[in-house]
C-alpha positions as CSV (number, residue, x, y, z in Angstrom):
1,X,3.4,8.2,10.9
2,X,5.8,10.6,12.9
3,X,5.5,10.6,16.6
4,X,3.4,13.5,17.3
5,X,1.0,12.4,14.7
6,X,1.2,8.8,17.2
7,X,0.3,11.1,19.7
8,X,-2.5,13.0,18.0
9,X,-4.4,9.6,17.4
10,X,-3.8,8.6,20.9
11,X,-5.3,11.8,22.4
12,X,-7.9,12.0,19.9
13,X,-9.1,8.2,20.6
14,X,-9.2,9.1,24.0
15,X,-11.4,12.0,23.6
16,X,-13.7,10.1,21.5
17,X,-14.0,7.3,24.3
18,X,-14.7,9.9,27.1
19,X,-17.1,11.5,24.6
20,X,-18.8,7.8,23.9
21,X,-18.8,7.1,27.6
22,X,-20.7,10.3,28.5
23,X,-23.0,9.8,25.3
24,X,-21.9,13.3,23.9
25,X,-21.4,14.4,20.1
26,X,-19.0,17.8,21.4
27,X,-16.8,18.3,24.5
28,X,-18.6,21.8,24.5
29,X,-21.6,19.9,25.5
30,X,-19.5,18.4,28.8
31,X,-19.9,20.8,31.7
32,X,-16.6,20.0,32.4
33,X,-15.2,20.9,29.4
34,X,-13.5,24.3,30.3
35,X,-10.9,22.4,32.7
36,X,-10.9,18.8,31.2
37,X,-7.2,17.5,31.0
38,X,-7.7,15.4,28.3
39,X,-9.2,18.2,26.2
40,X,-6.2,20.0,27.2
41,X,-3.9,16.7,26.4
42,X,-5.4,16.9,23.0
43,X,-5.5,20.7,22.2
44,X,-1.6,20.6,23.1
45,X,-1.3,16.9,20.7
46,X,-2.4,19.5,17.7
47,X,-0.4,22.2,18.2
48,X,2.7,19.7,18.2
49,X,1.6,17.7,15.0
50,X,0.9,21.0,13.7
51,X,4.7,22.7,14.4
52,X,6.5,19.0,14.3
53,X,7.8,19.9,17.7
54,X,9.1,23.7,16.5
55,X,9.0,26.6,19.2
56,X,6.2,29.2,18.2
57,X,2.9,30.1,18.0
58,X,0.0,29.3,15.3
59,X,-2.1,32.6,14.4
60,X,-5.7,31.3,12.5
């Protein structure tokens, strides 16, 4: 396991705990979701696992 694929499980772990702790399935169901900085933490931990570190953009 690379380091941002370290990171990814770390960020997604802690989304899952906030999730747990507030008894949701979605962070779309958190009315705090639009500003949450460990959404943003793990929205960012993809985008790096996904380039490997690599400048650029993803288009899906």
């Amino acid at each position: 396991m690379d380091k941002f694929e370290e990171r990814l499980a770390k960020s997604r772990d802690e989304v899952e705990r906030c999730q747990k702790e507030r008894q949701l399935d979605s962070c779309l169901s958190c009315e705090e979701w639009k500003g949450c900085e460990i959404r943003k933490r793990y929205t960012q931990s993809v985008y790096e696992s996904m380039s490997k570190g690599k400048e650029g953009g993803f288009e899906f």
